[in-house]
N, C-alpha and C positions, 0 to 999 in steps of 0.2 A: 184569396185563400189558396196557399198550395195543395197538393195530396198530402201528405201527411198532415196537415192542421186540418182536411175533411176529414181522412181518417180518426184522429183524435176525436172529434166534434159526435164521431158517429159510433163508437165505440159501444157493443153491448156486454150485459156482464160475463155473458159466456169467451166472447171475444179478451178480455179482459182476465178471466178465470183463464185462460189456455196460455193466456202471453205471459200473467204471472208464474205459472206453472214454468213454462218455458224459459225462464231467469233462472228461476231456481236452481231447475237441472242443469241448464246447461245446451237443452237440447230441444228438438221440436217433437210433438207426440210420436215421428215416424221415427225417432231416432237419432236424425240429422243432428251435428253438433251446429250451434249457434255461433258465429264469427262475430269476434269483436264489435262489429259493427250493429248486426241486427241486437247480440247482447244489450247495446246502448241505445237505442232506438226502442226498444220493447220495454227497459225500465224508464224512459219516459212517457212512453204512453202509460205506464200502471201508473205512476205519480199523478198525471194529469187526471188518469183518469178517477182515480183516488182522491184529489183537491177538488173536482167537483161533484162527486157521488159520493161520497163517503164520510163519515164523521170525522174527526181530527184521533180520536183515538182505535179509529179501525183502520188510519194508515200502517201499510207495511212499517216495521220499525219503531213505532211509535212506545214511546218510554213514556208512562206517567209519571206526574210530578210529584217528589216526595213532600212526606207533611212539614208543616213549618217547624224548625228547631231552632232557630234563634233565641236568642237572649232574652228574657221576658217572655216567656212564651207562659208561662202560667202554669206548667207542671211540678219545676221544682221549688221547694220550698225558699222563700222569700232570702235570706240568710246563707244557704247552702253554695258550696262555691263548685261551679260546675269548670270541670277540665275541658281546655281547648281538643279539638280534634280536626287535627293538619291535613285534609285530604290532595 
């Protein structure tokens, strides 16, 4: 196991809360901007740390899924002719 796969592995939420934080801005609590580099290193560690502590809809990003609208869905009347919508 490298360092960083310990680090991951060891990750607390506060650790975790500071790094996401840190995407965000842009920048570290003192200020410091974030270089491309650590920018992408810290949004994998929140992912990671995210796919294993956290539920699938408290990840960052996370879109719930719309209800079903399909054809036969049961709302419109049996007979009623429902318009296509081309998204």
């Amino acid at each position: 196991m490298n360092d960083f796969e310990q680090i991951l592995a060891n990750l607390t939420p506060e650790v975790y809360a500071n790094l996401k934080r840190a995407v965000e801005l842009g920048k570290w609590p003192d200020g410091r901007v974030l270089s491309d580099e650590q920018r992408e290193l810290c949004m994998q560690a929140v992912i990671v740390y995210e796919h294993k502590n956290l539920k699938p809809e408290e990840h960052t990003g996370f879109i719930p899924p719309k209800p079903h609208t399909h054809c036969g869905s049961g709302d419109d009347e049996p007979d009623a002719e429902t318009p296509l919508k081309w998204q």
